[in-house]
N, C-alpha and C positions, 0 to 999 in steps of 0.2 A: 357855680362859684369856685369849683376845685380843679379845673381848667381854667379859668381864668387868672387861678393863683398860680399854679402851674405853669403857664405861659408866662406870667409876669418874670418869673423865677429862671426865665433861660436869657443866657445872652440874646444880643440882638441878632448875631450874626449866623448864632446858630438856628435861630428863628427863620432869618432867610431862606438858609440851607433846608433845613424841614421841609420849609413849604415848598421847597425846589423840588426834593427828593418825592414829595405827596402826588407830584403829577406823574409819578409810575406806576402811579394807583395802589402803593404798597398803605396795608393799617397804619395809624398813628404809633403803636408799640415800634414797628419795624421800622416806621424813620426814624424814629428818636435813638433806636440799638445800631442802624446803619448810619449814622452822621457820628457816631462815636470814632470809626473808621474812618480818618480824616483820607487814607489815600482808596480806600475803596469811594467814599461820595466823590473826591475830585475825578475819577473814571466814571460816576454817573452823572455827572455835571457836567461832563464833557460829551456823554452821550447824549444828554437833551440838549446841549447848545447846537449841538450837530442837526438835530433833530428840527431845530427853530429854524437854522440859517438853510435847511431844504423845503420849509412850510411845511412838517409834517406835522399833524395832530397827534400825538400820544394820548391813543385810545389805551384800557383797560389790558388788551393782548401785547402790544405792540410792550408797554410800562413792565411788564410781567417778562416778556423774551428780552427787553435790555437789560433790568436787575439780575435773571440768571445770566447772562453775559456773564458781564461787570462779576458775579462770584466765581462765576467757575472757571473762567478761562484766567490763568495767572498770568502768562505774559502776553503782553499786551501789542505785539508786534502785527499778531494777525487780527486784532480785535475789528479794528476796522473793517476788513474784509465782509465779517459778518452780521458785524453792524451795518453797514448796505444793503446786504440782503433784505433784514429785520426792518429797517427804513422803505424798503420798494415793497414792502410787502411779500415778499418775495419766500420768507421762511414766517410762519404764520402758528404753529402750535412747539410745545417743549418735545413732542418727537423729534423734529427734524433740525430743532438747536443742538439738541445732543449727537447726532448723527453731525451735525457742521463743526460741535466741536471736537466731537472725534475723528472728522478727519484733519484737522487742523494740527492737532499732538502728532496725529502719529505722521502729518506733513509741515514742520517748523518754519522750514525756510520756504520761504515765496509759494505757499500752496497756488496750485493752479486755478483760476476761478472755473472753469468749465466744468471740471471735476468735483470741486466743492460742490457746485448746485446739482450736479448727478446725482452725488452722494448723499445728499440733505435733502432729495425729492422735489426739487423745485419746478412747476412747470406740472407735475402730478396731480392732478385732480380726483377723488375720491367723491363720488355722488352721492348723494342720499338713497338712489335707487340700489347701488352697490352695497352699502350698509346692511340697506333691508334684507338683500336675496341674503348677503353671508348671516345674517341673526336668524333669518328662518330655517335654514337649515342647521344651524346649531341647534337651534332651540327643538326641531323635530327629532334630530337625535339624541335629544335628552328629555322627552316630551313624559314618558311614565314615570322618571324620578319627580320631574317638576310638579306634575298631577300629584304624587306620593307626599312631597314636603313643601309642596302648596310656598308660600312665601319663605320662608325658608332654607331654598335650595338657593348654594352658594354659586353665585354668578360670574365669581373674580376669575376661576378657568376659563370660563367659556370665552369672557370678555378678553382674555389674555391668549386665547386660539385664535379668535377674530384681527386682534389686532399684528399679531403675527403675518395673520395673510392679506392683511391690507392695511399694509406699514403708516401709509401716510394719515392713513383716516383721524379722524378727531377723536379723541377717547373721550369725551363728553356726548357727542353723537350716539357714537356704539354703546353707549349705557343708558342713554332714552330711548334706545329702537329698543334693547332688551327690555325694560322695564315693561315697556308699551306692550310686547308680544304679550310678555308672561302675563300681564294685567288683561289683556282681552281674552285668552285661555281660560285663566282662574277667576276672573271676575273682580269684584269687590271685595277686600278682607272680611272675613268672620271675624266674630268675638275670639274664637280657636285661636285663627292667626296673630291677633293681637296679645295673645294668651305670652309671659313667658316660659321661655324652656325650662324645666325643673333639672338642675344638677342633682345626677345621685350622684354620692356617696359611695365608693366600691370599699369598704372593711378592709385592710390590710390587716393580714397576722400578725400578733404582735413579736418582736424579733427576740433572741434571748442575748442579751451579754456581747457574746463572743461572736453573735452573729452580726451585731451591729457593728463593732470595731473592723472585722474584716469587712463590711460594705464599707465603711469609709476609707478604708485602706484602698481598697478596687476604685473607690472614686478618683483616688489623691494619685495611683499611680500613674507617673508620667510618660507620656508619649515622647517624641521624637518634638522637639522644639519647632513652635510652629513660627514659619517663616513668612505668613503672610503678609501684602503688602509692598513686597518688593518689586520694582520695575524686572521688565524681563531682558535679556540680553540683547543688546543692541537698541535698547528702548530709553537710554540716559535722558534721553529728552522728556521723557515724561514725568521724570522727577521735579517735585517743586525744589524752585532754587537753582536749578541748573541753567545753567550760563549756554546760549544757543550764538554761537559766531557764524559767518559765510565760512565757514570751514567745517562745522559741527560734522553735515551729514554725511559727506566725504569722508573725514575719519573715524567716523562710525562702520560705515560698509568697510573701507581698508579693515580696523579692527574683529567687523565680524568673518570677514574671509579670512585671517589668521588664524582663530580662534574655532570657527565651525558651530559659530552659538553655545560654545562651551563654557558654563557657569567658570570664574576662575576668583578666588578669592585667596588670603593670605596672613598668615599669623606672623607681626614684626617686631619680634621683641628687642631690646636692649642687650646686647652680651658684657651687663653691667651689674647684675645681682642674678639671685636666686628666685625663680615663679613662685609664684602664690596663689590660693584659693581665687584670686580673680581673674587670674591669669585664666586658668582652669573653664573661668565662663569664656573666655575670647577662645580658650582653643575649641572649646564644644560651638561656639555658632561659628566659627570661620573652618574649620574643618567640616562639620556638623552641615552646615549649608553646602558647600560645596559638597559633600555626600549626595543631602537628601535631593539634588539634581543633579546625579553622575557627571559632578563638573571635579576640579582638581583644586587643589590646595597648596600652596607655596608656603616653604617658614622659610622668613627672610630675615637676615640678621641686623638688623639696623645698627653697624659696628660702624659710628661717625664720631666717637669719642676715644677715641687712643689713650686718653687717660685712666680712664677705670673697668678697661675689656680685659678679661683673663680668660685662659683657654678654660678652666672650671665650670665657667659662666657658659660658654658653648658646647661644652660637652651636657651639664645637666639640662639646659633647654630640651635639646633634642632627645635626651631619656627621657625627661618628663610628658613630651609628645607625646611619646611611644608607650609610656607609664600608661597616659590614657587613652591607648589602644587607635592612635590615626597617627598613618604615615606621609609624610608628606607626598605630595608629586616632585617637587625641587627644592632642593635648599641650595638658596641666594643669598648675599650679599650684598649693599649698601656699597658696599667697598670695590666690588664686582665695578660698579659703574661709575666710580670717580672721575676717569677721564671723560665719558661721557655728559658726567653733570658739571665737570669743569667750562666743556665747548657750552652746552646751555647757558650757564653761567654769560661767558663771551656775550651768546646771541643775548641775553636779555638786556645787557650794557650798550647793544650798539642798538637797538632797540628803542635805548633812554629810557630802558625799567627798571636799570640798577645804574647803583653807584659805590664809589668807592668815600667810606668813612670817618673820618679820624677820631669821634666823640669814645670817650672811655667805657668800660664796662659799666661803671658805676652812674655814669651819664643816662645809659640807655636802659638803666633799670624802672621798674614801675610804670604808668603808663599815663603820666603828665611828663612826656617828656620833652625837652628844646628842642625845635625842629633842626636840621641838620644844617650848619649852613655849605658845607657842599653838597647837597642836594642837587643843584641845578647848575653842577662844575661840569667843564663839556665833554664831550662821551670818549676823547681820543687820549683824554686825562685820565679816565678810569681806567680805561682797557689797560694802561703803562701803567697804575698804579697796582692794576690788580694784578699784572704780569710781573711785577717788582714785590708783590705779595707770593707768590708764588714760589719764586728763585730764593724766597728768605730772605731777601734785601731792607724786607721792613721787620719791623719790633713785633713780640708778639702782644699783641694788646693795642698796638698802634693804627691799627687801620682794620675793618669790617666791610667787607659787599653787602648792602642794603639793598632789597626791594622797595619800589615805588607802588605802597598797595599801602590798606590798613586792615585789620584783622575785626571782626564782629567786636570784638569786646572794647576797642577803641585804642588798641596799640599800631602805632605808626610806624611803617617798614622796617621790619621785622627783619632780622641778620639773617642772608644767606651762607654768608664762608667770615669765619675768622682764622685766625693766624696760630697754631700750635706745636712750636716744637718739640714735638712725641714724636717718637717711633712708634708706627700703628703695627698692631697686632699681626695684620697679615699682606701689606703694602711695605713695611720696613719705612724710610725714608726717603721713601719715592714722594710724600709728599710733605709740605709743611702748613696747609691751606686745607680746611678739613668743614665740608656741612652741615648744613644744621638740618635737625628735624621737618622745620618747616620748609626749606627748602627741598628735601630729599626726597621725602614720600610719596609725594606727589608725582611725581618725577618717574620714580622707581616703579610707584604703580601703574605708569602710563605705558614704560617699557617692557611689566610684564602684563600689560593685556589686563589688568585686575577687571574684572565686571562688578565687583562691588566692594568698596573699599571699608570695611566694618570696623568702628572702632568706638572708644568709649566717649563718653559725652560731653566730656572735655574739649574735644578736640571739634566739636560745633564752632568755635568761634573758630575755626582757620579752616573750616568750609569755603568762604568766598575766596579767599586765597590759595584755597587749593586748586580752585574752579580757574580762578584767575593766572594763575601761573602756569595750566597745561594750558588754556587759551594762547597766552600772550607767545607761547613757545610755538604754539601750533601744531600742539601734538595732543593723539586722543585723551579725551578727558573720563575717568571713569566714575562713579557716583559713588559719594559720599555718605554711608549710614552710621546712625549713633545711636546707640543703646546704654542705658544707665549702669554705672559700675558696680560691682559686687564686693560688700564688706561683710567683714564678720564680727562682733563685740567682743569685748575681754581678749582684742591683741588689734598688732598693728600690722600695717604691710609697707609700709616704709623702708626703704632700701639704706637709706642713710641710717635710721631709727631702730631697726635690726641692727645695723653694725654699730651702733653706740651700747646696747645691748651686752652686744658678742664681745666686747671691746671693757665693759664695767664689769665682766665675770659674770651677769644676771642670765645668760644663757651659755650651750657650751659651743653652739656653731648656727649657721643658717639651717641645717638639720633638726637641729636641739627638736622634741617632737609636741614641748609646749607652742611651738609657734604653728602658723598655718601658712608655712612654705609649702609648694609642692611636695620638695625633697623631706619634711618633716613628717608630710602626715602616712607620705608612705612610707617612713622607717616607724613613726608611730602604729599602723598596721592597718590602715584606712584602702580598702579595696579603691581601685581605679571605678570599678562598676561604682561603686556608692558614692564619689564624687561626682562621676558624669551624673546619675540618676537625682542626684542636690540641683546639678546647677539645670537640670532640664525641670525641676519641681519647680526653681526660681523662676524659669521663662523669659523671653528676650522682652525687654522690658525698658521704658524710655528712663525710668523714675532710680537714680540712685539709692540702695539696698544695703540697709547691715541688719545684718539676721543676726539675732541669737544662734551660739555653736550648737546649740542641741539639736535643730533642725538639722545640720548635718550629721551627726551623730545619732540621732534617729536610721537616716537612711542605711551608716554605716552597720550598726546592730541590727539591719533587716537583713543584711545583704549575707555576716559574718553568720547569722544565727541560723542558715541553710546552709553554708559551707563551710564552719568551722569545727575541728573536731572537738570532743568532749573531753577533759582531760580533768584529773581530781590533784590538784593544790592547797596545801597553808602556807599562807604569808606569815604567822609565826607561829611556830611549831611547839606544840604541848605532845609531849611522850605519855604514851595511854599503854597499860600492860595489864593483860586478860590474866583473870586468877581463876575464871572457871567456865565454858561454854557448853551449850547445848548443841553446840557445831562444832565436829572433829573438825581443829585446825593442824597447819594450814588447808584454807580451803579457797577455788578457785572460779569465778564467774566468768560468763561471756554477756558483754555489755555492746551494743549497737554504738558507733562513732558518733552516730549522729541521732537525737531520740526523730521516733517518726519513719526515720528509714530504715524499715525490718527490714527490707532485701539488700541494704546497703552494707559495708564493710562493719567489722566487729573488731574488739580485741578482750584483752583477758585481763582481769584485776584478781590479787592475789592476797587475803587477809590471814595475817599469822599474832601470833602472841603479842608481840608489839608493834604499836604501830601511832599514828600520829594525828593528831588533830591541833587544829586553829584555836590559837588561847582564847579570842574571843567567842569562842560556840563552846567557853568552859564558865559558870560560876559555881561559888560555894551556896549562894543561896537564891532561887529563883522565888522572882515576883508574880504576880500574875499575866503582866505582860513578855514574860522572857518565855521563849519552848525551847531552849535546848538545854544542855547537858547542866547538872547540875547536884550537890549532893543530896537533895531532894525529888530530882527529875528527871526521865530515863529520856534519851535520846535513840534515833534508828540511826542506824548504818547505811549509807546510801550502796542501791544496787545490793547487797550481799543480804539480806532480809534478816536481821540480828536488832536486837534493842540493848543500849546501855547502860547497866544501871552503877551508879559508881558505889565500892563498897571503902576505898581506903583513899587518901593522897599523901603525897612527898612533898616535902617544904624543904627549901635553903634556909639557911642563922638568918635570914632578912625574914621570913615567915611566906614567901613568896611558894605559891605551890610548882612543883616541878616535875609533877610524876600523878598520873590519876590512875588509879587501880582499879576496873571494873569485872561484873559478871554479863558473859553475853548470854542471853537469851532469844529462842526463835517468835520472829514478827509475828501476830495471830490478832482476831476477830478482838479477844479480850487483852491484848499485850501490843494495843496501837500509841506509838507515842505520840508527841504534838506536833515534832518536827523530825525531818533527816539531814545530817552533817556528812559533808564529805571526810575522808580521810586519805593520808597517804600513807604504805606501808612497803618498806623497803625502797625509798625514793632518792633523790638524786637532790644535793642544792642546788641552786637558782639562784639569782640577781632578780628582784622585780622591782621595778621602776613602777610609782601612781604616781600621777600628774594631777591636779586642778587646774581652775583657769590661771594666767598668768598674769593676771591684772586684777584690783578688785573693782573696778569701776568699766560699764560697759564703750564707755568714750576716753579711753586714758588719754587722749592726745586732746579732748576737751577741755579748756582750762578753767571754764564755768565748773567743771566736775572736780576737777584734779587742780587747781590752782599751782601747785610746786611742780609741773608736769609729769612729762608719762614715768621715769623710772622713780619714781615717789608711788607710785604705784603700782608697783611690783609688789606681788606675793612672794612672800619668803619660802613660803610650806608649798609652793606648787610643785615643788618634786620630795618624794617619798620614798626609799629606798630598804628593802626587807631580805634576806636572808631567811630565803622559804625552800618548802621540799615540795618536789614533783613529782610525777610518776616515771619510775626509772625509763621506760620505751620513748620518753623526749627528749635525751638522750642524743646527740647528732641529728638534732632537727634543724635542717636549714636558715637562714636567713630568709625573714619576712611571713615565715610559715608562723599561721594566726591559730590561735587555740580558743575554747571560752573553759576557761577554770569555773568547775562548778560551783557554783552558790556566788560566784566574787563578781566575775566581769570576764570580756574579750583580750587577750593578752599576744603580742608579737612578738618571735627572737627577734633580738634587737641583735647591729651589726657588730658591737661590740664580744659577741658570743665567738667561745674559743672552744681549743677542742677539752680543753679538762672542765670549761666553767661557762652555764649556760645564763644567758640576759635576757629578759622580758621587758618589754616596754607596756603598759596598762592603755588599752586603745579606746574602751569604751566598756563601763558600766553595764549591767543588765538592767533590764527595767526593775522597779520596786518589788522585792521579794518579801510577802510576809510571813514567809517561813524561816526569814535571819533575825524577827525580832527574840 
């Protein structure tokens, strides 16, 4: 009755198709999920009609070798080929399809047929006598395990040596000769062998605390980005999508005899803003890949906008490379090849793949737009119009070179050159005619060799145009990969969106180190190491990504917390003055940089009569949740082994205390406080910058979240500014040089640091300390 409803409930014609599809002898589930695929069933529809008009009977094997076909082989040029075979009989099990279609990929254009049936075993006959001898000799030299674990013993080796060395055989054959041996050997099952196996249990130790977090830490730590999946050089052909022309395999061999099968990949950015944390992923896999296969790396400037390139913009690109430790092999130019993508240009026009345009900008926006009507203006008009675009004889705005292509997402020839009169940045006004992205890259990658063109996922939809336009030029085409781009919450990466920002007063530059520009996070004090080590945790990954920042601020505070010195800070400063000690002062300690590394560098802390603490590690009157300093509660002295007990304080006319008087006493068994406070004594001011996040909402550009947009959403209080003391030897510490202030957090001079007046930028928090409550 529930098939019967069922059928009722399918169209007619998909009814047809089913029962078309059913003579490949495929389950009822799998016609009904393969007829969804309206262009895979027309490729089996075609194979059985093929099939009828030779009188061939689609038996059960033959139904089974044309569905894998029809999946696995994507273009369809050599399908035939092997579809003949499959039809004469001729290729008869999934061994030797696979072997037909791998030599088909890695021979595109016009495989040989001679070769192909070589290759695929055709003509090979495998006996049943042949079967036997190779299983019984397996089988005797495995003959006392097999006796040992009786039914048991796993067969999938053996069968998997067998079929090694007699490629063609049936793997359904070689699995009833084995069974058959072992079953005439051992006999008939025992109740034993029907018996199941009994899983023990092996007791793990149970782990403490701190043993558990650093195993998950060893789990989480990242490797080197794995790259797998990618075609090998010289292999573009075997990418799904790639476009195969009578030219492909010609300029593949030219390309690899240039190149010596060397990986070549390329980082293109804009010299129109400042990088960003995503940037940061493209430079770790386009660098990153080309490493992990001692191939070479280009950063190439994609400088095709004269309007908003400033040398700032090319000068911090290339530090930020270098910021995270990869050099280039060459740094290129966009602009390098102007004349050269000018003459393409030419060839695509006489071609009749371009034309010259007159529709406005505002015409050719969004992507319902009026077809052109000089579209199909004759080609001896373009070339003179584009040649008169050129000399500056046209308007700018007045005329575009359009390709004859459309783009995945469904935009219609897409502008190759419009009309600009700018002086370009490093051409001058040698030109007035300037290209576009999608015309460029393409292009550019073709002329240097790229083997793999890696970009972010956007740029999926001008795949077949990219394909399409080294084709129609006829020049090599290199492969297109797309990886999903990397966000981060609570900011933006907007190039425009930043400089509205920097422009309303809410930041103070593309630096400013509440943003996650490249250039911010490393004036903010974020190791290069702990960036790359973020974006290798993230992995190359198809799926578009916004992480919460603490993920990377995680990393950074791993990385800061092994190489950062230990230095004793108050962000506001409380004057504390000894009236009576157990310890001749001054007195002076030797404290380790770094705790953990006894053999590693030390220095010296000096405590005398007066000296300084953090007003917050002071009250008048402690609760039960507060341990520090208080006039009921002694506080330790970190490093110097003293406890404080306060015996008097100093108040301003506001009743504000200003001055806390204590007696120090030596640390011991019966005189242990509940917490230890840093102190500074004898120190130096500072500038210290704390930052929050810069937004209060994790999607400020969201308008479901933020409805009045992003700067409505700006935090006021995300910069924090103290007048604190440090320890005098910080004193002439460099720019960038990272500290962690005890008990607070990770701190960096910032570049604002002069030689009378030292600036800290706050990088990153310590983890939760319950020894500040």
């Amino acid at each position: 009755m529930f098939n019967h409803l069922l059928a009722s409930s399918i169209p007619r014609y998909l009814t047809r198709r089913m029962s078309s599809l059913a003579r490949l002898g495929l389950p009822e589930s799998k016609v009904a999920e393969t007829q969804k695929n309206t262009q895979l069933t027309g490729v089996l529809e075609g194979f059985l009609a093929s099939a009828d008009k030779r009188g061939v009977v689609v038996d059960g094997v033959t139904g089974k070798l044309m569905y894998g076909l029809g999946t696995k082989l994507k273009k369809q040029d050599n399908m035939g080929q092997i579809l003949d075979l499959i039809l004469e009989k001729k290729v008869t099990s999934d061994t030797q399809l696979t072997a037909a279609l791998e030599f088909v990929k890695a021979n595109p254009v016009n495989p040989d047929q001679s070769r192909l049936e070589e290759f695929c075993g055709v003509g090979v006959v495998i006996t049943a006598e042949q079967i036997k001898t190779a299983v019984s000799a397996k089988v005797e030299a495995n003959l006392a395990q097999i006796k040992t674990q009786r039914y048991r013993y796993n067969t999938g080796p053996m069968m998997g040596q067998i079929k090694k060395e007699l490629k063609w055989a049936d793997g359904s054959q070689i699995k009833a000769e084995i069974d058959s041996t072992i079953a005439g050997i051992l006999g008939a099952k025992t109740e034993a062998d029907n018996k199941p196996v009994e899983k023990v249990k092996q007791k793990q130790p149970k782990q403490k605390t701190d043993e558990k977090k650093t195993a998950v830490m060893a789990e989480e730590e990242p490797q080197e980005i794995s790259f797998a999946g990618f075609h090998k050089v010289g292999e573009n052909y075997t990418t799904e999508g790639y476009v195969i022309t009578p030219h492909t395999m010609r300029l593949l061999k030219e390309h690899l005899e240039r190149t010596n099968g060397t990986v070549m990949t390329r980082f293109p950015p804009e010299p129109n803003g400042i990088l960003h944390i995503g940037h940061a992923k493209a430079i770790n896999i386009n660098f990153g890949f080309a490493k992990a296969f001692s191939g070479k790396c280009y950063l190439r400037y994609d400088d095709t906008n004269p309007e908003k390139e400033e040398e700032k913009f090319f000068t911090s690109i290339l530090e930020m490379v270098r910021w995270l430790g990869y050099e280039p092999f060459k740094i290129t130019h966009s602009s390098d090849r102007f004349q050269e993508l000018f003459d393409y240009a030419v060839q695509m026009i006489k071609s009749g793949h371009a034309y010259v345009c007159h529709q406005s900008a505002d015409e050719l926006k969004g992507f319902d737009v009026k077809p052109s009507p000089w579209r199909d203006r004759p080609i001896e008009e373009s070339l003179s119009l584009f040649d008169d675009m050129k000399h500056g004889k046209i308007d700018e705005g007045a005329a575009t070179l359009r390709m004859k292509c459309i783009l995945e997402e469904g935009k219609v020839d897409p502008v190759a050159y419009r009309i600009k009169f700018v002086a370009h940045h490093r051409t001058g006004n040698d030109w007035c005619i300037y290209p576009t992205y999608d015309y460029t890259h393409c292009i550019c990658d073709s002329l240097e060799d790229i083997t793999h063109s890696l970009c972010t996922k956007e740029f999926q939809t001008r795949r077949s145009s990219y394909y399409w336009l080294c084709n129609i030029l006829e020049i090599y085409c290199p492969v297109q990969w797309e990886y999903g781009r990397l966000n981060i919450g609570y900011n933006i990466m907007s190039k425009r969106k930043i400089a509205k920002l920097i422009s309303e007063g809410l930041v103070a530059d593309y630096d400013d180190p509440r943003l996650f520009t490249l250039t911010a996070l490393r004036r903010r004090g974020f190791p290069p190491q702990a960036v790359n080590t973020f974006v290798k945790k993230c992995g190359l990954t198809g799926a578009q990504t916004q992480l919460d920042p603490g993920m990377l601020e995680a990393c950074v505070r791993d990385e800061l917390n092994v190489s950062a010195e230990r230095v004793m800070a108050v962000l506001d400063p409380l004057e504390v003055e000894v009236v009576g000690s157990e310890e001749t002062l001054p007195c002076t300690v030797t404290v380790p940089n770094i705790p953990g590394q006894d053999e590693g560098p030390t220095h010296s802390v000096s405590l005398n009569k007066s000296f300084f603490i953090d007003n917050t590690d002071f009250r008048e009157s402690a609760d039960k949740d507060y341990r520090r300093l208080a006039l009921n509660q002694t506080v330790g002295l970190k490093h110097v082994g003293l406890v404080a007990t306060v015996t008097d304080v100093e108040r301003d006319s506001a009743g504000t205390v200003t001055k806390v008087k204590v007696k120090l006493t030596k640390l011991s068994a019966g005189n242990k406080p509940k917490a230890f406070i840093q102190w500074v004594c004898d120190g130096v001011t500072a500038e210290v910058r704390d930052y929050s996040r810069l937004f209060f909402h994790k999607c400020p550009e969201d308008p479901e979240q933020v409805p009045g947009g992003f700067l409505t959403d700006v935090n006021p209080d995300s910069l924090r500014v103290y007048d604190a003391l440090v320890e005098s030897r910080l004193a002439g510490s460099s720019v960038y040089t990272s500290y962690q202030f005890e008990r607070i957090g990770f701190y960096t001079v910032d570049q604002d640091t002069t030689g009378s007046r030292l600036v800290f930028n706050n990088t990153v928090s310590l983890r939760e300390d319950s020894g500040k409550k």
